[in-house]
N, C-alpha and C positions, 0 to 999 in steps of 0.2 A: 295605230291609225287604221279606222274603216276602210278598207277596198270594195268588198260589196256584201250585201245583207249576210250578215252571221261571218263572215271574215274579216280579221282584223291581222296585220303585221305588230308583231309586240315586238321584235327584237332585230337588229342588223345595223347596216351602217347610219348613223344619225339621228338613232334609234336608242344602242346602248352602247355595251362596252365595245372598244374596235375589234376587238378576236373575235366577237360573235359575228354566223353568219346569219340569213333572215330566217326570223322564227314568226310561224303564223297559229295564230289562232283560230278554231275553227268550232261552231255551232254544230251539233250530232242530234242523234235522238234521246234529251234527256240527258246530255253530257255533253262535254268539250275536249277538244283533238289538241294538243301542239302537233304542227308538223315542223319538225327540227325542235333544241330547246333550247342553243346555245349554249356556251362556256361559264365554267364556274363564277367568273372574273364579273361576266352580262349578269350571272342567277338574279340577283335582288332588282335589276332595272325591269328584265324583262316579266317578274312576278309581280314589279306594281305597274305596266303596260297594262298585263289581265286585267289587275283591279281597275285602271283607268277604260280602259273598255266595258267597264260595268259588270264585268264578271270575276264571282267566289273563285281564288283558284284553285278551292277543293272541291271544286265541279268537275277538274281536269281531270279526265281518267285515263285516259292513253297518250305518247309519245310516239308518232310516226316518221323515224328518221331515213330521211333523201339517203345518209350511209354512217356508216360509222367512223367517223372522223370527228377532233375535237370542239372545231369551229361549230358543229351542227348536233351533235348528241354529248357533247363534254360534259354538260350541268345535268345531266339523267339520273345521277344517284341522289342531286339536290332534290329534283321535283319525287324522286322515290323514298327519301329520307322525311321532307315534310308535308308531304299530300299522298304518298302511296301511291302514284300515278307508274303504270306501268309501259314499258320499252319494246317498243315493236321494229324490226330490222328484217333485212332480205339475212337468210342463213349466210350467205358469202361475206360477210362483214360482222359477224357473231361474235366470232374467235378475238377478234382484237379489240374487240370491245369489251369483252367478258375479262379478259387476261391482262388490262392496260399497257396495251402493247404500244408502249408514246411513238414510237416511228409508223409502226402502222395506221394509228389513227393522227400523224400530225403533228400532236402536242410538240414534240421533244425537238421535229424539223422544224417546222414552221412559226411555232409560239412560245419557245425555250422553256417550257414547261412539262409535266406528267400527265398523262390520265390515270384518276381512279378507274380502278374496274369496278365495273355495272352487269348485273345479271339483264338477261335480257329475258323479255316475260313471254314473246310470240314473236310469231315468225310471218313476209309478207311476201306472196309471191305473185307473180304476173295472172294481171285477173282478176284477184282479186277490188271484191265490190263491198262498200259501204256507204247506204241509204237512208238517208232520211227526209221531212218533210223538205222540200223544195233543194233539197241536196243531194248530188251521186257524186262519187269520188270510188276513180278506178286505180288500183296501183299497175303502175308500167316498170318491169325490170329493164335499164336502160344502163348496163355495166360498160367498163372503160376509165371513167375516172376512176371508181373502185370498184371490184366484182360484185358487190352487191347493192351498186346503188341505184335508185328508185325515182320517178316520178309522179306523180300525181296528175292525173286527166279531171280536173274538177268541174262537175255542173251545177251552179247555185241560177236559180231564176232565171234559166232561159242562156245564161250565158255560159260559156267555156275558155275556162282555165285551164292553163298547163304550169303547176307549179315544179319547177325544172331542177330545183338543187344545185348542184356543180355537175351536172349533165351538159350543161351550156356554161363556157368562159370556163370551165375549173382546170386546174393544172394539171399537167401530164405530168407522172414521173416511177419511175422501177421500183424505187425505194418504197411506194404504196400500191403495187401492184397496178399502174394503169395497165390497159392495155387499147393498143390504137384500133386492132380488126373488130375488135366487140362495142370500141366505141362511133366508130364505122355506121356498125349495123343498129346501134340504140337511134342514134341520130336521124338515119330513114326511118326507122319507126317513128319517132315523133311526128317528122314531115311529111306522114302519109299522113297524118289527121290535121282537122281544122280547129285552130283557137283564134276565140276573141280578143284573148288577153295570157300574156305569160309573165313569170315572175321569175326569179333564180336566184342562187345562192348568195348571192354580194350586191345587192343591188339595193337602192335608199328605199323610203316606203312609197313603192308606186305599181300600177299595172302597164304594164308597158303591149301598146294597142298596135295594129299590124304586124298581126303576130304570127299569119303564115308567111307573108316575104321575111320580116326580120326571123325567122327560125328557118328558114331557107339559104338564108345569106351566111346565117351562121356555119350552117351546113357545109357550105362554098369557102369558110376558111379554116376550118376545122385542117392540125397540123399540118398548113401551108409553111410552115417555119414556127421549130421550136424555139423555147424562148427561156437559155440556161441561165438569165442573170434573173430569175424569181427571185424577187426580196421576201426576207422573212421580216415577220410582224412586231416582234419582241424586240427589234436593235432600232436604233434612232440611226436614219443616213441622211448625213450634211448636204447630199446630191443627192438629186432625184436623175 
């Protein structure tokens, strides 16, 4: 689904498979970005998304993931196995991707499955900038869910995205290294800047507008009360 000129959501909920989380496509200079890529499970939904967007997906040459976790980079050795598209991460989130370490990245808690390990090709750190015609897209290091996970400050045409990951809404827990003071401090980061529009990790294909009060609000509940009975994705529960 188009969001706005040269962005399209290829993958998430309502989109492909349910483990995946939103995987976005994105127009560059002469190439194309996934940010996130999804899970092995999404791989084939979310590669005919591209084609249905109008785009080769051996135009894809980078992989920009919000963290290393499976919902969000699990299918990396797919897109590097049949397009050679290469894996870009914050260093804090290397290790467990490179090693398929299933609890660090998720797999094994949350979606009773494994990760293969993925080389990962480059490294993304706070500041960094990537520009193209009517495009800037700033990486934000915004750790807590995991220590190296990432946002995206994006300007297409005058407008401003902030694609959020599991920065916003994603689960806290030991077992993956959250931590609360670092996620603390990524969250006033966000809410000192202004967006048109944000998007995040689990969310259907949409932009979601009033985006400084709703990322303020968010701010405002940010671990008011943990929440131990998280369901995992892989089990069928009779109750909701």
């Amino acid at each position: 689904m188009k969001l706005l000129n040269g962005i399209w959501q290829v993958g998430g909920p309502c989109l492909t498979h349910s483990f995946d989380a939103t995987a976005y496509l994105v127009e560059g200079d002469g190439e194309y970005i996934l940010i996130d890529c999804g899970t092995p499970e999404g791989y084939e939904q979310i590669r005919d998304n591209v084609r249905k967007a109008g785009v080769d997906p051996a135009k894809i040459t980078k992989i920009f993931g919000t963290h290393g976790h499976y919902d969000h980079v699990g299918a990396a050795h797919l897109w590097k196995e049949e397009f050679g598209v290469r894996l870009y991460l914050h260093e804090a989130d290397v290790k467990q991707v490179e090693e398929g370490d299933s609890e660090m990245t998720s797999a094994a808690i949350l979606y009773g499955t494994r990760s293969t390990p993925c080389q990962v090709d480059g490294l993304l750190k706070e500041g960094d900038l990537y520009e193209a015609k009517g495009l800037r897209l700033e990486v934000m290091h915004t750790p807590g869910h995991t220590m190296g996970s990432l946002c995206f400050d994006v300007t297409r045409d005058g407008y401003r995205l902030l694609i959020a990951g599991d920065t916003l809404w994603g689960g806290y827990s030991a077992k993956i290294g959250s931590d609360e003071a670092a996620w603390r401090g990524s969250l006033d980061k966000i809410t000192a800047r202004h967006y048109d529009y944000y998007t995040m990790g689990h969310v259907n294909a949409q932009l979601i507008a009033d985006a400084d009060t709703r990322l303020k609000e968010a701010k405002m509940a940010f671990a008011n009360y943990y929440n131990p009975w998280f369901k995992t994705f892989f089990e069928t529960y009779r109750y909701n």
